[in-house]
NUROMI-695994 format. One line per field, with one value per residue (C-alpha): x, y, z. Coordinates in steps of 0.001 Angstrom, whole numbers, plus 500000, padded with zeros to 6 digits. Layout:
REM NUROMI-695994
X = c(X:...)
Y = c(Y:...)
Z = c(Z:...)
***
This chain:
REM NUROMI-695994
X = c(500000:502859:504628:501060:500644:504193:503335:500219:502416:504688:502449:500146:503713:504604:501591:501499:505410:504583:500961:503996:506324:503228:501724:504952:506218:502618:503491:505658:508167:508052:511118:511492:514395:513676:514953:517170:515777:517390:515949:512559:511945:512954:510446:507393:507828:507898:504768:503379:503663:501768:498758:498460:495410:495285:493666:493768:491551:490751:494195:495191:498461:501042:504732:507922:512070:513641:511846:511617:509714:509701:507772:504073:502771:499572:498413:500713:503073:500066:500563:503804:504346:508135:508636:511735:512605:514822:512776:512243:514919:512284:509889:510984:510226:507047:505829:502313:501170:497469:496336:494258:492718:495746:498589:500079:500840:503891:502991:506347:505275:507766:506355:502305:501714:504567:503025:505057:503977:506170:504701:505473:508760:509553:508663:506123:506304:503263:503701:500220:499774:496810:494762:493574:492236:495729:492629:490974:494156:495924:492593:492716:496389:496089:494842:497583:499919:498409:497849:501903:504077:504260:504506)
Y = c(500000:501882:501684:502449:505531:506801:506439:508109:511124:510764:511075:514037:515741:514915:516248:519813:519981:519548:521844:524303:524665:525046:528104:529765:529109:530740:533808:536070:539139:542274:543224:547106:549351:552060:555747:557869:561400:564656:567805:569197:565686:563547:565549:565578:562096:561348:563066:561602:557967:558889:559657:557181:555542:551773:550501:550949:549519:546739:545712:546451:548425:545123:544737:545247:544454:546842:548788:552618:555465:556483:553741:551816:548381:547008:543512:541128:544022:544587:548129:549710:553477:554875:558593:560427:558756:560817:562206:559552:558946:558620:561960:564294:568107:568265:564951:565378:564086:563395:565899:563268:565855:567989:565656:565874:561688:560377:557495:555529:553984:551073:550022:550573:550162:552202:556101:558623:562291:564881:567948:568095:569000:565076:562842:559922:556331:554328:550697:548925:545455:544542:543366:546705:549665:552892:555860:554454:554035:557719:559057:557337:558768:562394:563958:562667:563832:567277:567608:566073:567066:570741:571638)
Z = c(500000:500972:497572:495662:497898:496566:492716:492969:494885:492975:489809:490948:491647:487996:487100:489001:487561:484192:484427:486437:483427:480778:482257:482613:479448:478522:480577:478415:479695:477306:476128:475193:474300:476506:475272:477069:477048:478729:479969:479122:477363:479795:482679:480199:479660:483096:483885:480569:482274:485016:483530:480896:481196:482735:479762:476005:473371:475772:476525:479771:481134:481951:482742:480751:480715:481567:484140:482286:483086:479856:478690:478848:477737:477054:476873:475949:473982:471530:472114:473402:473732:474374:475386:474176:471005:468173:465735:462957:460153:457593:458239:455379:456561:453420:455036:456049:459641:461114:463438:465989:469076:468470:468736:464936:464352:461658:460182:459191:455578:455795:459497:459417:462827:463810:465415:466470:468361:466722:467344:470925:473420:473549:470521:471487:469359:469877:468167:468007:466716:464315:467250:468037:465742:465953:465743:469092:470758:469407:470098:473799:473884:472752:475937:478388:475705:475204:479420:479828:476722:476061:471746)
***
């Protein structure tokens, strides 16, 4: 009885192990390259993670590697915002941008779901995955950015 006892343990404890390594191999860490803004930037952006809201396009705010102020995640990295990036490489000076609640948007043409805030103190990249629809989240994201990030 003894020795049935000990399989049966000895199974269930098999089983918990294996169930164990399965849901964290389901849990995923966020990796994002934060930016490393100075000065006036660096403060708006600061107070711009503050009042980010906890949820965007149903997706809510999550964790992220490394730890940055100057940056926010939602959901699984379906939507990942970094304050303080360099103006973007590929925005020519007659390149047009969308004006969405007053924050003027640059839409990089060789990465569509690539966003970035450039008429502000501190530029603002917003990367959204095709899960979600960019207009509700830039729309979601224009008023923290207008209240935070000075033009």
């Amino acid at each position: 009885m003894a020795m049935r006892r000990l399989s049966f343990v000895s199974g269930v404890v098999a089983v918990l192990a294996t169930m164990s390594a399965a849901l964290t191999g389901c849990s995923t860490t966020v990796h994002v390259d934060p930016p490393s803004p100075t000065g006036a930037a660096a403060e708006a952006c600061r107070r711009l993670g503050v009042v980010l809201p906890h949820a965007l396009d149903g997706a809510n705010r999550t964790m992220f590697e490394p730890a940055s102020s100057y940056v926010s995640v939602w959901g699984d990295g379906e939507i990942m915002l970094r304050c303080g990036v360099p103006r973007p490489t590929e925005m020519a000076p007659t390149d047009e941008v969308s004006d969405i609640n007053g924050v003027g948007w640059f839409s990089d043409p060789r990465r569509p779901l690539l966003f970035t805030a450039v008429n502000r103190v501190a530029y603002v990249e917003v990367t959204i995955s095709k899960k979600h629809i960019p207009g509700e989240v830039l729309v979601d994201l224009a008023d923290p950015i207008k209240k935070t990030i000075p033009e």
